[in-house]
PyMOL Python script that loads the backbone (N, CA, C, O; Angstrom):
from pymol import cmd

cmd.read_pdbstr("""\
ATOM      1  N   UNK A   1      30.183 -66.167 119.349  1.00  0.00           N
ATOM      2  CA  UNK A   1      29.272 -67.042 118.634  1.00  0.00           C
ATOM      3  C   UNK A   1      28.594 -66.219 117.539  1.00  0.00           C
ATOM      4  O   UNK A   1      27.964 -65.165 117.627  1.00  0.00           O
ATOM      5  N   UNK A   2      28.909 -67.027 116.417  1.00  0.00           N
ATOM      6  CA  UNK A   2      27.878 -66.202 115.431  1.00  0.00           C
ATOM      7  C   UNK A   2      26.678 -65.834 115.419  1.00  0.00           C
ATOM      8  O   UNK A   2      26.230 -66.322 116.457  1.00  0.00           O
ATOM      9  N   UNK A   3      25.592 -65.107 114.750  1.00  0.00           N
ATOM     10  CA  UNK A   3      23.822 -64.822 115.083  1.00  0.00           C
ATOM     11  C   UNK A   3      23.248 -66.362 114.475  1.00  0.00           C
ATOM     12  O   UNK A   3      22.381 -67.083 114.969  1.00  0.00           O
ATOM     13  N   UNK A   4      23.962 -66.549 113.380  1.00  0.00           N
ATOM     14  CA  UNK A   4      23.227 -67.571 112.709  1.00  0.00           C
ATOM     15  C   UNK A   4      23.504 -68.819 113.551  1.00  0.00           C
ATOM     16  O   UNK A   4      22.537 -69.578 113.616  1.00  0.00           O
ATOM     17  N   UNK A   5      24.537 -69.183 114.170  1.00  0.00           N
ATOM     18  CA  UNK A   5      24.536 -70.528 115.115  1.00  0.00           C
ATOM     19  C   UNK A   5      23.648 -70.222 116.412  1.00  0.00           C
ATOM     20  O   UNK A   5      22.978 -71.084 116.981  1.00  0.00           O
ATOM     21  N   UNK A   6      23.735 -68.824 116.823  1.00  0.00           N
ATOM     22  CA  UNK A   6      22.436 -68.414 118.239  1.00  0.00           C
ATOM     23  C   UNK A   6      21.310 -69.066 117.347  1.00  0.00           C
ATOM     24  O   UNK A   6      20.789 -70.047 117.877  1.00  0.00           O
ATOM     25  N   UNK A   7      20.816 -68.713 116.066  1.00  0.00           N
ATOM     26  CA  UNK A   7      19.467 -68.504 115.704  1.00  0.00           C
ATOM     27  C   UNK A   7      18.947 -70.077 116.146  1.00  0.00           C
ATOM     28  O   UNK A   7      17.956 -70.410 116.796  1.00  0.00           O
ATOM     29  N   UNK A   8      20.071 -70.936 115.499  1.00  0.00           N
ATOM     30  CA  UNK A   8      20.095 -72.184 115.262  1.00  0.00           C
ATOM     31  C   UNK A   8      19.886 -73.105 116.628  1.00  0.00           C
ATOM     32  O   UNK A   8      18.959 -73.905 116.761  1.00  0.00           O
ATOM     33  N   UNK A   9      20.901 -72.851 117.604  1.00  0.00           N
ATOM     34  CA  UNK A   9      20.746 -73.248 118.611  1.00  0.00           C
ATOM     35  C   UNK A   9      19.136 -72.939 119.717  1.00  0.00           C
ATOM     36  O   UNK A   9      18.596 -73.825 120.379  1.00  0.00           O
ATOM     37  N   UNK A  10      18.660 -71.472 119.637  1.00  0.00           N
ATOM     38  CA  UNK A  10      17.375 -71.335 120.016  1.00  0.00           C
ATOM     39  C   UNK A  10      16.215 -72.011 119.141  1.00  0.00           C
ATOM     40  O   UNK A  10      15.099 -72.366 119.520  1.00  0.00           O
ATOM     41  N   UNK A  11      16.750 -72.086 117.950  1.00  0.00           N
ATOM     42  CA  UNK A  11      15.419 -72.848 117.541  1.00  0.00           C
ATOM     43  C   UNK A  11      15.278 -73.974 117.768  1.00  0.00           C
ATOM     44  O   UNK A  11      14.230 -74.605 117.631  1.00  0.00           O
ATOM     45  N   UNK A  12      16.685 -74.527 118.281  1.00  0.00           N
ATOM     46  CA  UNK A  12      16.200 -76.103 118.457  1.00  0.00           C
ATOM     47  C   UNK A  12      16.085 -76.116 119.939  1.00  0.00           C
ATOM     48  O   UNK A  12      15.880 -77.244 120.386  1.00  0.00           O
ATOM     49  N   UNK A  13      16.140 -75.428 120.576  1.00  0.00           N
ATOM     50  CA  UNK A  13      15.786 -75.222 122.248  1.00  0.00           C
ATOM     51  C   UNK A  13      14.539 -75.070 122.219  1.00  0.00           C
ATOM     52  O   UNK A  13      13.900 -75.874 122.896  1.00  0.00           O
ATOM     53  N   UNK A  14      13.788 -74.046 121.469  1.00  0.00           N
ATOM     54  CA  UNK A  14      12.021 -74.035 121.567  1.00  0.00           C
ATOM     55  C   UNK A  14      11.632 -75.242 121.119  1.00  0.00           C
ATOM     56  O   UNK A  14      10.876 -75.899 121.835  1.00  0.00           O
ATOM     57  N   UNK A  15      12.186 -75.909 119.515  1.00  0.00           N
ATOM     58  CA  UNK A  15      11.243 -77.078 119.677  1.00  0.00           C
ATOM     59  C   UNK A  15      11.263 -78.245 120.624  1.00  0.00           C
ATOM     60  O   UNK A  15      10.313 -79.027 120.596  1.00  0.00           O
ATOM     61  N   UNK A  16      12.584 -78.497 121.735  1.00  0.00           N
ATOM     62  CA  UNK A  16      12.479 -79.223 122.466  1.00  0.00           C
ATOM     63  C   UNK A  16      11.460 -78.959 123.310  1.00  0.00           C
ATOM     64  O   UNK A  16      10.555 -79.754 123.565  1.00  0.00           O
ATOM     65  N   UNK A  17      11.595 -77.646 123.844  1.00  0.00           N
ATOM     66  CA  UNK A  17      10.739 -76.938 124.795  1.00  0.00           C
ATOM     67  C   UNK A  17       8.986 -77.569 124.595  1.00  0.00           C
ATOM     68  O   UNK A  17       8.255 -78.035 125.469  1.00  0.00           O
ATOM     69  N   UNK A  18       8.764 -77.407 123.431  1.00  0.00           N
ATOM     70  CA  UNK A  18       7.713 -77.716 122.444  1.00  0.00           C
ATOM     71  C   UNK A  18       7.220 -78.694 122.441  1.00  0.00           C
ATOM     72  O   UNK A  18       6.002 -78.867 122.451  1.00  0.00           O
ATOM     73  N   UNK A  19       8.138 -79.614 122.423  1.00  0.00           N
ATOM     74  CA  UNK A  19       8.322 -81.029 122.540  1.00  0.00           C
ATOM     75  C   UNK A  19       8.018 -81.856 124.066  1.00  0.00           C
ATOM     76  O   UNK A  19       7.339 -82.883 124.078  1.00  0.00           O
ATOM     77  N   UNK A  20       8.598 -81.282 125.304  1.00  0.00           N
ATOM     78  CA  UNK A  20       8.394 -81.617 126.187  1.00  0.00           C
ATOM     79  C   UNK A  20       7.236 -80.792 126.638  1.00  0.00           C
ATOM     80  O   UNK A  20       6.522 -81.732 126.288  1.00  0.00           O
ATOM     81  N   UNK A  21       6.571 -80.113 126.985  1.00  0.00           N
ATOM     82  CA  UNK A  21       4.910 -79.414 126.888  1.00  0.00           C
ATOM     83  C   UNK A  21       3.822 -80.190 126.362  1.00  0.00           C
ATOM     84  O   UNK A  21       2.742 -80.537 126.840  1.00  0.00           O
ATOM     85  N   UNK A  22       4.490 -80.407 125.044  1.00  0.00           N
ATOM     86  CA  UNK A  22       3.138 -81.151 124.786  1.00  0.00           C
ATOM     87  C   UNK A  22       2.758 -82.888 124.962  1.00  0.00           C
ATOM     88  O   UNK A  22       1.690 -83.499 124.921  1.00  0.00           O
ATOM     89  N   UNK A  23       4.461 -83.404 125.213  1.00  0.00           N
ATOM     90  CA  UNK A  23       4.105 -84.511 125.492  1.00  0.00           C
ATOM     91  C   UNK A  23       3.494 -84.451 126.663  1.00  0.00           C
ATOM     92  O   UNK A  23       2.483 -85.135 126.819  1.00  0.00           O
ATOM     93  N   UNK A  24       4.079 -83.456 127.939  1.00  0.00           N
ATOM     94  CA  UNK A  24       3.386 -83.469 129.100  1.00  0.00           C
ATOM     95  C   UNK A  24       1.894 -83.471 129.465  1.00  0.00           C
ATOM     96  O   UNK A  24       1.423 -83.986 130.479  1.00  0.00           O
ATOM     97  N   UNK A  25       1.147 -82.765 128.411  1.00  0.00           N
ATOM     98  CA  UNK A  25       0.195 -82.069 128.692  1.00  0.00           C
ATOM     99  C   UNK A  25      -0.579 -83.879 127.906  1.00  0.00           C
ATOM    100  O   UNK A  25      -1.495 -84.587 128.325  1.00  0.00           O
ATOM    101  N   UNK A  26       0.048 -83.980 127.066  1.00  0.00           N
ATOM    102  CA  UNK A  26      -0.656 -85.548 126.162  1.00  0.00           C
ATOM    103  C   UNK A  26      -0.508 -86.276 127.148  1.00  0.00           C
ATOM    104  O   UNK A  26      -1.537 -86.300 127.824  1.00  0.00           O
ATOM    105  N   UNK A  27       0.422 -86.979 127.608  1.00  0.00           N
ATOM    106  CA  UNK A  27       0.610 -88.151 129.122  1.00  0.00           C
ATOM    107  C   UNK A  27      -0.445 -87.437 129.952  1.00  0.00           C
ATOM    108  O   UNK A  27      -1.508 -88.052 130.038  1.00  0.00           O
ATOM    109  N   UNK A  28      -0.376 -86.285 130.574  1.00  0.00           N
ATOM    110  CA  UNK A  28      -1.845 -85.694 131.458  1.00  0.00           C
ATOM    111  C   UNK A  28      -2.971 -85.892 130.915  1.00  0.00           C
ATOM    112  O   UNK A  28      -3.598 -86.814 131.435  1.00  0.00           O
ATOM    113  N   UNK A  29      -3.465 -85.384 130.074  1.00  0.00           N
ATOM    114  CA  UNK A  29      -4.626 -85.671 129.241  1.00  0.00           C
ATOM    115  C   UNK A  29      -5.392 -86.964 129.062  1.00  0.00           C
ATOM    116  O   UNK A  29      -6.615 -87.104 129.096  1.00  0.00           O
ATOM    117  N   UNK A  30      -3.968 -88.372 128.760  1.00  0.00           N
ATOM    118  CA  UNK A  30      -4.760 -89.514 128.741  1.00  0.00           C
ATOM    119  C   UNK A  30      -5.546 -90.183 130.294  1.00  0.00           C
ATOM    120  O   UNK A  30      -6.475 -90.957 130.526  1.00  0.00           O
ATOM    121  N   UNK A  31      -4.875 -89.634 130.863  1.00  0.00           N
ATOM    122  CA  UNK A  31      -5.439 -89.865 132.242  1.00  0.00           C
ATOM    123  C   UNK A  31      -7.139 -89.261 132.574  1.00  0.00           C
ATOM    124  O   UNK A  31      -8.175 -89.853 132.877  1.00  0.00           O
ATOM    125  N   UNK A  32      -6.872 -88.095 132.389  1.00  0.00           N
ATOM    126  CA  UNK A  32      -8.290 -86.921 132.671  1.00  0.00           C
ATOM    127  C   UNK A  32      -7.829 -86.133 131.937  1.00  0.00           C
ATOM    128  O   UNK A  32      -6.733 -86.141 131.377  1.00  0.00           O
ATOM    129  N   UNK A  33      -9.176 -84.935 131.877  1.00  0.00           N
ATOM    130  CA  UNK A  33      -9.647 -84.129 131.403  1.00  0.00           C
ATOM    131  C   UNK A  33      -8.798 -82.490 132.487  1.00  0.00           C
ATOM    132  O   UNK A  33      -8.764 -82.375 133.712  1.00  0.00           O
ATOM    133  N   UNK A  34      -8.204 -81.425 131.337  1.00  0.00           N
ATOM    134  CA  UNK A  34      -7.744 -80.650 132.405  1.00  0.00           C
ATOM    135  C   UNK A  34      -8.074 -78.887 131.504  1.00  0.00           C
ATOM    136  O   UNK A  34      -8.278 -78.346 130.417  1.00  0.00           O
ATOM    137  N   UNK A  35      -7.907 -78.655 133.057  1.00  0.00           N
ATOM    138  CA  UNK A  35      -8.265 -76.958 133.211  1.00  0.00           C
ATOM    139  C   UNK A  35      -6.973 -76.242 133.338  1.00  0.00           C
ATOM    140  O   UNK A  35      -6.291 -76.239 134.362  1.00  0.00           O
ATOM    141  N   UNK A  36      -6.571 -75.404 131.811  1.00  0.00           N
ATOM    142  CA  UNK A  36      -5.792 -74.624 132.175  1.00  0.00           C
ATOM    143  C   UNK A  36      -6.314 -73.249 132.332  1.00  0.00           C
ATOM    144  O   UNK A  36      -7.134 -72.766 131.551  1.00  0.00           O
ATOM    145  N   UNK A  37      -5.706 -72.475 133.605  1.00  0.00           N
ATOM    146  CA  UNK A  37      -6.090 -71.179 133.663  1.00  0.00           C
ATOM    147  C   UNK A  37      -4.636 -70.251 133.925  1.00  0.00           C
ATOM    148  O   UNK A  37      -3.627 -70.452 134.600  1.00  0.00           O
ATOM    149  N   UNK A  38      -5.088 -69.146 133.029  1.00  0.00           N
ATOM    150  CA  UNK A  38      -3.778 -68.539 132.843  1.00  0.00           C
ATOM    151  C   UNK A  38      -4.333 -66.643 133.087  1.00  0.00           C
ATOM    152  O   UNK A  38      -5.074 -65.921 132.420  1.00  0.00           O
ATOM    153  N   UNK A  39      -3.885 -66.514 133.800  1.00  0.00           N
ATOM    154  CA  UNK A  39      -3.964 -64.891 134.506  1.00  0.00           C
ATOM    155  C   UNK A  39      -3.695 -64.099 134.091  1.00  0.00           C
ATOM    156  O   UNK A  39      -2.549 -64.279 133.679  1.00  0.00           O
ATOM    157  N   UNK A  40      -4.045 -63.099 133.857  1.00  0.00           N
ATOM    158  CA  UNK A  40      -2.582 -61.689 133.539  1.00  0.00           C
ATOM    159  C   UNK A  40      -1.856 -62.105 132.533  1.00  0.00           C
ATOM    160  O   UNK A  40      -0.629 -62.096 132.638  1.00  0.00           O
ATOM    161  N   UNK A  41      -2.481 -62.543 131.377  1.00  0.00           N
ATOM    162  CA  UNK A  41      -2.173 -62.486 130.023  1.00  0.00           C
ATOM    163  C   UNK A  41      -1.424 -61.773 129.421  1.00  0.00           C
ATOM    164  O   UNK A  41      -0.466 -62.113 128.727  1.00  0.00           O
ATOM    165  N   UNK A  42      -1.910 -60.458 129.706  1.00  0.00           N
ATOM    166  CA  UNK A  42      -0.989 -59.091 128.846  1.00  0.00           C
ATOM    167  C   UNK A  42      -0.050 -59.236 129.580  1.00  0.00           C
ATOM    168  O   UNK A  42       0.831 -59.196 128.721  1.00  0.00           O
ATOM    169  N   UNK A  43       0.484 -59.378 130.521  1.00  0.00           N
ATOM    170  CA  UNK A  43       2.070 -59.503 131.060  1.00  0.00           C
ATOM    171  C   UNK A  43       2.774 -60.849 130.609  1.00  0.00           C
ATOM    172  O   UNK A  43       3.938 -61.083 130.934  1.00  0.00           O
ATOM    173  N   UNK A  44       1.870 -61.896 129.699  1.00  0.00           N
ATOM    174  CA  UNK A  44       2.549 -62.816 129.217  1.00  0.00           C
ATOM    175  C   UNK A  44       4.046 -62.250 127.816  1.00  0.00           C
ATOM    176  O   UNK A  44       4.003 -61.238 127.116  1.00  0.00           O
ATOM    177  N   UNK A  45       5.140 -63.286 127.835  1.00  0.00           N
ATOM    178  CA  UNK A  45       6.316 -62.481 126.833  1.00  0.00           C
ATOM    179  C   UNK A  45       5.781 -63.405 125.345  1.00  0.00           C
ATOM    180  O   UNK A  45       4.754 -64.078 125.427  1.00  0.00           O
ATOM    181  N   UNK A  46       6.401 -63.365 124.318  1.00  0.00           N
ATOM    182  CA  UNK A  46       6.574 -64.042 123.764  1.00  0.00           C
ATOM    183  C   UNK A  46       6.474 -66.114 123.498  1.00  0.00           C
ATOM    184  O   UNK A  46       5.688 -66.904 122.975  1.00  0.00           O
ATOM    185  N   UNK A  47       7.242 -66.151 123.927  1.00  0.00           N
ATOM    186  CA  UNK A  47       7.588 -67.391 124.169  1.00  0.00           C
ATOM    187  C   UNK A  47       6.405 -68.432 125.231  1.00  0.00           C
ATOM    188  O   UNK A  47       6.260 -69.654 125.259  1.00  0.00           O
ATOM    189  N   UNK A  48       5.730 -67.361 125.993  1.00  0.00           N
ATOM    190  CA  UNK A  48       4.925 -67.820 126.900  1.00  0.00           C
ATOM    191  C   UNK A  48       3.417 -67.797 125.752  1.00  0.00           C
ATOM    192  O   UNK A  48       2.574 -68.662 125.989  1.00  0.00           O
ATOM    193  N   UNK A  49       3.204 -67.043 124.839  1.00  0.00           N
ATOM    194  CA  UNK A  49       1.946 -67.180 123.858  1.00  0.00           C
ATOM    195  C   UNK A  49       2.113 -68.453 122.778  1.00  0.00           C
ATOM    196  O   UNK A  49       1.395 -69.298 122.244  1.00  0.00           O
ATOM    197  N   UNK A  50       3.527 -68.045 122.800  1.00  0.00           N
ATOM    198  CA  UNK A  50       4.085 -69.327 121.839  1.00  0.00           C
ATOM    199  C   UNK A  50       3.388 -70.444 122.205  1.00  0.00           C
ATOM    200  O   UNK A  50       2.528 -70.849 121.422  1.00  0.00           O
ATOM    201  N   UNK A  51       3.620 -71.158 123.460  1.00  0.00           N
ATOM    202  CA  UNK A  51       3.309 -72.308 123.925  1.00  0.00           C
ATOM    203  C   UNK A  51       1.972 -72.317 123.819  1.00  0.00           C
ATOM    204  O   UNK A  51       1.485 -73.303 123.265  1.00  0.00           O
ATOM    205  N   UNK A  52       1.014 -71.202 124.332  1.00  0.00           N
ATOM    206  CA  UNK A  52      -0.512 -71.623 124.380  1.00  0.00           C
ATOM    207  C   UNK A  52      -0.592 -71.918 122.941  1.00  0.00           C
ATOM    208  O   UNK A  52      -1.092 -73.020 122.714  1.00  0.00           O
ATOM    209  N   UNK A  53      -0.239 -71.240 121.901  1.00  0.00           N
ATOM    210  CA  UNK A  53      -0.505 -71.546 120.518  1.00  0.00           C
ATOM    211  C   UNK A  53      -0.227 -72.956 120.144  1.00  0.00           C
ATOM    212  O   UNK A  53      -1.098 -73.545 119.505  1.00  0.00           O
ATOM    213  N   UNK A  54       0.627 -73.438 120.388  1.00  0.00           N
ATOM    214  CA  UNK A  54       1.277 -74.929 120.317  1.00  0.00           C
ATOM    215  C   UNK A  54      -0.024 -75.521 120.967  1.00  0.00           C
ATOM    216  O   UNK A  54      -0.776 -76.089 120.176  1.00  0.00           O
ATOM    217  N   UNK A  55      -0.398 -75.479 122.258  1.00  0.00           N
ATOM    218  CA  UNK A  55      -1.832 -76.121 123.002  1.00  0.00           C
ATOM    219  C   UNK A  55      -2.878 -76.437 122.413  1.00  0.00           C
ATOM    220  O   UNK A  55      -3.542 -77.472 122.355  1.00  0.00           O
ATOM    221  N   UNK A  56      -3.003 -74.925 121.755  1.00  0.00           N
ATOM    222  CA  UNK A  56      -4.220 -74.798 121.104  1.00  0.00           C
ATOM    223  C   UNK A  56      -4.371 -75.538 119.984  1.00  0.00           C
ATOM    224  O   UNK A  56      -5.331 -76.288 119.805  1.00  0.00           O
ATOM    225  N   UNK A  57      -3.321 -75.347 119.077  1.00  0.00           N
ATOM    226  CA  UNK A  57      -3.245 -76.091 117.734  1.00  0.00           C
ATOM    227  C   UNK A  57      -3.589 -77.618 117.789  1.00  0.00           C
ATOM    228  O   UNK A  57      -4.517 -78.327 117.400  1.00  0.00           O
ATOM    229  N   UNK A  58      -1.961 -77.857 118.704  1.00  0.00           N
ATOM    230  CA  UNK A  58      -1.326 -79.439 118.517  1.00  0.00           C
ATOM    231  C   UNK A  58      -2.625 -80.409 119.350  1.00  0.00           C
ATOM    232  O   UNK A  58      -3.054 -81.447 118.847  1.00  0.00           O
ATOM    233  N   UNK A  59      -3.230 -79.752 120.940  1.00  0.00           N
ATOM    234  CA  UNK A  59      -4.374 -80.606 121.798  1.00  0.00           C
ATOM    235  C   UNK A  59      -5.794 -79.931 121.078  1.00  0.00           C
ATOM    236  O   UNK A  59      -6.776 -80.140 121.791  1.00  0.00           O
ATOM    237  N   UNK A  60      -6.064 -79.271 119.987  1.00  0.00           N
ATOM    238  CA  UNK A  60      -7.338 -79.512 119.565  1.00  0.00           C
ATOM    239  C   UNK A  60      -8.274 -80.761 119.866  1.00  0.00           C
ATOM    240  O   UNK A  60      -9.263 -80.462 120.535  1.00  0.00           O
ATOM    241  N   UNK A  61      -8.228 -81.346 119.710  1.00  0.00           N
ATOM    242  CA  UNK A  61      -9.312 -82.497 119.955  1.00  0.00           C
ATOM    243  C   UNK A  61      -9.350 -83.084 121.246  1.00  0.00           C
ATOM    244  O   UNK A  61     -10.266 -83.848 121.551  1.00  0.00           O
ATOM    245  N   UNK A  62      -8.373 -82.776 122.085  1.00  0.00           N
ATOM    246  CA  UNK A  62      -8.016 -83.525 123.002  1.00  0.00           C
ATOM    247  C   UNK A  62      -9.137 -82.528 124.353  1.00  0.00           C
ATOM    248  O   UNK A  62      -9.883 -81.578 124.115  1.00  0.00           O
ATOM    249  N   UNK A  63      -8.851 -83.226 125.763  1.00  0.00           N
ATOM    250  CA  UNK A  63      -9.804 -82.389 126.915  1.00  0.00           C
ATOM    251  C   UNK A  63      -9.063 -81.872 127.254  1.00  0.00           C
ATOM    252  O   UNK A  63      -8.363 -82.534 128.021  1.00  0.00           O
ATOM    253  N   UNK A  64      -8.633 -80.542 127.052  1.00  0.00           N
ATOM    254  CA  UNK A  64      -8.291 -79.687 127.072  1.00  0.00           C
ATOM    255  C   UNK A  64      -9.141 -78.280 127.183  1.00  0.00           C
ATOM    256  O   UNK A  64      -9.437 -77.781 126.098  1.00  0.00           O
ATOM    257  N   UNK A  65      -9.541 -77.627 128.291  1.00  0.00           N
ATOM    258  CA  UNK A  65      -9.731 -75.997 128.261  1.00  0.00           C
ATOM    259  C   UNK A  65      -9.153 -75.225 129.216  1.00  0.00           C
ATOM    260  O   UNK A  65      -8.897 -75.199 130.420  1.00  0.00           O
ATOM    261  N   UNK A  66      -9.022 -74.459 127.971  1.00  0.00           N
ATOM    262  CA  UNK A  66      -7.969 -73.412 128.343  1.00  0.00           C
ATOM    263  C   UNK A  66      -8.853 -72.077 128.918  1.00  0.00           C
ATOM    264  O   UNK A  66      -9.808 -71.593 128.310  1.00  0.00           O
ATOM    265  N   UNK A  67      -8.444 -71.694 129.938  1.00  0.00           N
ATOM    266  CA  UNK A  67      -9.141 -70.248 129.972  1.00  0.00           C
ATOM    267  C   UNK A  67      -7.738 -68.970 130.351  1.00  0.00           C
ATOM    268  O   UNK A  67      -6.667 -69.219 130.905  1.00  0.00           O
ATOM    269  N   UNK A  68      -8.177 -67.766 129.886  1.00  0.00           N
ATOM    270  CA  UNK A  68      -7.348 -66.980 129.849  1.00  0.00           C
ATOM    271  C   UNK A  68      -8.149 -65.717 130.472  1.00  0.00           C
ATOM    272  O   UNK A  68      -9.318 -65.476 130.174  1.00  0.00           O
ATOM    273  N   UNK A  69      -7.333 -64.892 131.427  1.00  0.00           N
ATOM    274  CA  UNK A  69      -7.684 -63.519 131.472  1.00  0.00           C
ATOM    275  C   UNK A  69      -6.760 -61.759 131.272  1.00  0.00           C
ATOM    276  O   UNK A  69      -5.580 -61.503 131.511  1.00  0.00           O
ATOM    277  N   UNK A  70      -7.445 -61.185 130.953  1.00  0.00           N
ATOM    278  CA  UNK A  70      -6.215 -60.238 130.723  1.00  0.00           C
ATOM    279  C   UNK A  70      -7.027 -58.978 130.559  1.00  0.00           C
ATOM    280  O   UNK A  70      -8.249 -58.992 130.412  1.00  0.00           O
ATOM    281  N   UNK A  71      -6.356 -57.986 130.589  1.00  0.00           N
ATOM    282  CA  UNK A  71      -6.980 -56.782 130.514  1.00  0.00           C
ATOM    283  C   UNK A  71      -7.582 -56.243 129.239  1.00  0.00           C
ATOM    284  O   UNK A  71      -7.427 -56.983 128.268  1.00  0.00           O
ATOM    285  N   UNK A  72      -8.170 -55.229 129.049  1.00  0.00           N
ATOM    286  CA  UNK A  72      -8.804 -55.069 127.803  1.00  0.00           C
ATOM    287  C   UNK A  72      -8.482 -54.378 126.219  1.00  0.00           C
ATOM    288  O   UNK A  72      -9.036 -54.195 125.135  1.00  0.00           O
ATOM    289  N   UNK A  73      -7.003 -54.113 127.020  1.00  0.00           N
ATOM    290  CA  UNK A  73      -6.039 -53.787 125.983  1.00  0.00           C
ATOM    291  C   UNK A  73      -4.838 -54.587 125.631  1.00  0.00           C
ATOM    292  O   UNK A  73      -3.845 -54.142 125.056  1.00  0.00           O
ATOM    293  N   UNK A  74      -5.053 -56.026 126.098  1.00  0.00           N
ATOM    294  CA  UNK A  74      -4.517 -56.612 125.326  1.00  0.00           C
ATOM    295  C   UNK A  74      -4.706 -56.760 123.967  1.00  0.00           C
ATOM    296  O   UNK A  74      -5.737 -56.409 123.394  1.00  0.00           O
ATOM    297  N   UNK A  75      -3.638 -57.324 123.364  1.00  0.00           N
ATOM    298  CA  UNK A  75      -4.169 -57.508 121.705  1.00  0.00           C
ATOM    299  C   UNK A  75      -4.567 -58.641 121.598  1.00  0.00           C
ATOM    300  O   UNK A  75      -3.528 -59.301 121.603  1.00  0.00           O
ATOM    301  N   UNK A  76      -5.865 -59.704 121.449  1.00  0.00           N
ATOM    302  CA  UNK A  76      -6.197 -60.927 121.476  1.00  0.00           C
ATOM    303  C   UNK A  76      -5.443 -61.607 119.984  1.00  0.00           C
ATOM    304  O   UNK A  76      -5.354 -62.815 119.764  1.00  0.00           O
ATOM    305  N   UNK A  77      -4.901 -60.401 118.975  1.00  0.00           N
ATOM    306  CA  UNK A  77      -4.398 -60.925 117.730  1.00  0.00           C
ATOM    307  C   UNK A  77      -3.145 -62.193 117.783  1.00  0.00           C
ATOM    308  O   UNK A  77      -2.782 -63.091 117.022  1.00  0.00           O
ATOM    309  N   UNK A  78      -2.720 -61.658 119.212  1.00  0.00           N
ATOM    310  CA  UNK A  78      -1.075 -62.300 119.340  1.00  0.00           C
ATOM    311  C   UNK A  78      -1.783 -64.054 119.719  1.00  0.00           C
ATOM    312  O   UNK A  78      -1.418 -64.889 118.891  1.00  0.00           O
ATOM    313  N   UNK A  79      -2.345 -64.383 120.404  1.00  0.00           N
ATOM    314  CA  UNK A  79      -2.765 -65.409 120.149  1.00  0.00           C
ATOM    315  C   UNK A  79      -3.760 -66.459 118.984  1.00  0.00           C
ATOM    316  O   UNK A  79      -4.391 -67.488 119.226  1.00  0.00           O
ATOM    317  N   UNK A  80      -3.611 -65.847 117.928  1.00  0.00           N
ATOM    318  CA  UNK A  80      -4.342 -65.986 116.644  1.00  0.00           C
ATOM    319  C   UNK A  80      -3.755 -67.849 116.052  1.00  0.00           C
ATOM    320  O   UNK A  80      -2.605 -67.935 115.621  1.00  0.00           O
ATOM    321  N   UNK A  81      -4.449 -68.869 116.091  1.00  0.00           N
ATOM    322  CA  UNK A  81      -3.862 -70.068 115.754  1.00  0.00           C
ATOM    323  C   UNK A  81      -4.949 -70.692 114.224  1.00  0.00           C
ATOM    324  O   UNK A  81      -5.797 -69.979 113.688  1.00  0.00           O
ATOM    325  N   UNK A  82      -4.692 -71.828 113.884  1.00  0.00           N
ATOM    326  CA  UNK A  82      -5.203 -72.224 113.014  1.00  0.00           C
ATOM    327  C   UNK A  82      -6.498 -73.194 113.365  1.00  0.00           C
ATOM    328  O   UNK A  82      -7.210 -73.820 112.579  1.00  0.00           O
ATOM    329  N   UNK A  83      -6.553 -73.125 114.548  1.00  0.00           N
ATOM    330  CA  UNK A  83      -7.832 -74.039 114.939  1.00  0.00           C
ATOM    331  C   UNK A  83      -8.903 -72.889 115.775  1.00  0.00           C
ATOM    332  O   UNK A  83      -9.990 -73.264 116.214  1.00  0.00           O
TER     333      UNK A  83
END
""", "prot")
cmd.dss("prot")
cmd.show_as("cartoon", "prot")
cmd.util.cbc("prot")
cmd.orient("prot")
C-alpha cells in the first residue's frame, strides 16, 4: 500500500472516530449533564489528546466537565484548543 493511500485511509478513520465520540457524548449530554475524568494524562498517546481536543472545542457550550490529572511534567501545551 502506498503512504499516501495509508495517509488517506487514517484520516478518514479519525474523522469517523471523531464523528462517533462526539455524537456519543451529544446523545449523552441531551439527557444530563456529565463528568469526564481522565487520569494519568502524561501516559495519554496522541490520538487519545486528539479526542479531548475535539471535546473541548466541538461540546464548548454544552454540560460538559472535563477534569484531567497528570504529573507535573507533563506538557499542558499538547492540549492547547481554540476555546
Amino acid at each position: 500500500m502506498s503512504s499516501g493511500l495509508a495517509r488517506l485511509r487514517s484520516g478518514r478513520i479519525r474523522r469517523q472516530i471523531h464523528f462517533a465520540v462526539r455524537t456519543l457524548f451529544e446523545r449523552r449530554l441531551a439527557r444530563a449533564p456529565i463528568l469526564l475524568v481522565v487520569e494519568d494524562l502524561h501516559w495519554a498517546d496522541a490520538a487519545s489528546l486528539d479526542v479531548l481536543r475535539l471535546l473541548a472545542d466541538r461540546l464548548d457550550r454544552s454540560r460538559l466537565m472535563i477534569v484531567l490529572t497528570h504529573r507535573p511534567t507533563f506538557e499542558a501545551g499538547a492540549l492547547a484548543t481554540s476555546r
